[in-house]
FISE-363289 format. One record per atom (N, C-alpha, C): x, y, z. Coordinates in steps of 0.1 Angstrom, whole numbers, padded with zeros to 4 digits, always signed. Atoms other than C-alpha are relative to their C-alpha. Example, Ala and Ser with C-alpha at 12.3 -4.5 7.8 and 13.67 -1.06 7.14 Angstrom:
! FISE-363289
+0009-0012+0000
+0123-0045+0078
+0009+0012+0000
-0009-0011+0000
+0137-0011+0071
-0008+0011+0008
! end
This chain:
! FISE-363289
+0005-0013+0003
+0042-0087-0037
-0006+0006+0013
+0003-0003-0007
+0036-0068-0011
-0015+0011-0003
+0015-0006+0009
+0007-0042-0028
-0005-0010-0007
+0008+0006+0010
-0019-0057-0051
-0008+0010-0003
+0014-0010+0001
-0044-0033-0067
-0005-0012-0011
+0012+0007+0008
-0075-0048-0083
+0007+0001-0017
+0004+0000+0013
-0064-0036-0119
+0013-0015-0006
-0011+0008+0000
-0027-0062-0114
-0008-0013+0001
+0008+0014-0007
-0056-0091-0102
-0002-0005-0019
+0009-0001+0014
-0073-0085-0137
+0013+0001-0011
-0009+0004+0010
-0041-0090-0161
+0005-0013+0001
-0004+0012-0008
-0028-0118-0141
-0015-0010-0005
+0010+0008+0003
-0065-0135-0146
-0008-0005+0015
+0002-0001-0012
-0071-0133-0109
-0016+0003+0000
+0012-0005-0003
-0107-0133-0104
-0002+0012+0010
-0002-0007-0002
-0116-0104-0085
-0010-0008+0015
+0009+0008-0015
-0140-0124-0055
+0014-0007+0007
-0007+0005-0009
-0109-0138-0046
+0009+0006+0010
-0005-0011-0005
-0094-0108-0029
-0008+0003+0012
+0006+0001-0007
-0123-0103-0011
-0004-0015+0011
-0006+0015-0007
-0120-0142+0003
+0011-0002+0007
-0017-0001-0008
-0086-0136+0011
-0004+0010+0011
+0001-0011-0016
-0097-0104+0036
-0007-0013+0007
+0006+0008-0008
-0122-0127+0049
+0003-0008+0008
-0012+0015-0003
-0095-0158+0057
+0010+0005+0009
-0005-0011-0008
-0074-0126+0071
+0014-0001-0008
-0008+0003+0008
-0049-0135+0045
+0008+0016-0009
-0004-0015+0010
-0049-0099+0028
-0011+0010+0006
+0004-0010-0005
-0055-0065+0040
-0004+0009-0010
+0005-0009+0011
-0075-0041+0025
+0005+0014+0005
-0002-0017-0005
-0058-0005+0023
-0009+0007-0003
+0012-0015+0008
-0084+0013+0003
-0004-0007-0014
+0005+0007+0011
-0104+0006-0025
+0007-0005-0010
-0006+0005+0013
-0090-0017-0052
+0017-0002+0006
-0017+0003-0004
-0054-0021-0029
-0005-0007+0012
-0003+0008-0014
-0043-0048-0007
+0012-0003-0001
-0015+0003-0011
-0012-0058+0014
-0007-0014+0005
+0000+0013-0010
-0007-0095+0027
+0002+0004+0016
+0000-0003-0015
-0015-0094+0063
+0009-0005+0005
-0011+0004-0011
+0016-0108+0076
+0015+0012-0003
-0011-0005+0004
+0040-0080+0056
-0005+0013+0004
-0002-0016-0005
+0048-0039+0063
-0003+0003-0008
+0009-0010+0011
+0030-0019+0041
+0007+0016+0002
-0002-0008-0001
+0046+0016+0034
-0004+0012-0007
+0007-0013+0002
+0024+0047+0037
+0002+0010-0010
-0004-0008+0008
+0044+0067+0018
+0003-0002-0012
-0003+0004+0009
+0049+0044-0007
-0017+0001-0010
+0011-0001+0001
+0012+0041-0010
-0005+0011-0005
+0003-0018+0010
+0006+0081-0016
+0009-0001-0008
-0005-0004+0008
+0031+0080-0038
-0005-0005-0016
+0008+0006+0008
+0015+0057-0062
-0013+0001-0006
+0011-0006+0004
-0018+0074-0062
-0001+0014-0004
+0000-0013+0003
-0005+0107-0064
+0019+0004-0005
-0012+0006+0000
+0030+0105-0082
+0004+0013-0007
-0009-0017+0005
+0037+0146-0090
+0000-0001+0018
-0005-0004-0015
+0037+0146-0048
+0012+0001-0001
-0012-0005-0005
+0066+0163-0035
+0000-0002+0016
-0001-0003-0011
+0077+0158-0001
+0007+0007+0009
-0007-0008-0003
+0090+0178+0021
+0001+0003+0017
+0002-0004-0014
+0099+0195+0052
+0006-0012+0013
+0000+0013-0009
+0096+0165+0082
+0002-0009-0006
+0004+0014+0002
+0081+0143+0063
+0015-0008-0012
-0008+0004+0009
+0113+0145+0034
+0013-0003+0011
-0012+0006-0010
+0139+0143+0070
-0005-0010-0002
+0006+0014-0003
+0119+0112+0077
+0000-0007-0006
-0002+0014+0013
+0121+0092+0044
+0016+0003-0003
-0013+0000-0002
+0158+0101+0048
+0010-0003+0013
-0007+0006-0013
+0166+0086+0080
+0004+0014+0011
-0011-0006-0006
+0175+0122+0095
-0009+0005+0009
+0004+0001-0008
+0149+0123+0120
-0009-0014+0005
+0005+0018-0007
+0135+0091+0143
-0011-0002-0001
+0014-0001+0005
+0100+0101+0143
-0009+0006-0005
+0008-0012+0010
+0071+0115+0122
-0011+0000+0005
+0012-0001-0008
+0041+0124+0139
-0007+0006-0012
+0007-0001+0009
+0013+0125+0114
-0013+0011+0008
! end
């Protein structure tokens, strides 16, 4: 799994200190409160806002750019 949010830890039975042990070990990255990414895997940004905010619309650049039809997106 490449995301984790805190609430997936807590169904699973995942203690919740152990997330914070894992950043510590450098084993998992913290994106933002209550989400992490394994520190050896690609984490995608967009995928990220989409999941916190999931009426977003993209558009413009940023909808060429999740479509392969430009090379880079300057944020």
């Amino acid at each position: 799994m490449i995301l984790s949010e805190v609430s997936d830890m807590k169904v699973v039975g995942i203690p919740l200190t152990y997330a914070s042990r894992m950043v510590d070990k450098g084993k998992l990255v913290k994106l933002e409160r209550g989400v992490y990414a394994m520190s050896y895997q690609y984490y995608d940004k967009y995928y990220l806002f989409q999941q916190k905010n999931q009426a977003a619309i993209f558009r413009f650049v940023s909808a060429l750019y999740l479509h392969d039809l430009v090379d880079s997106f300057l944020v």
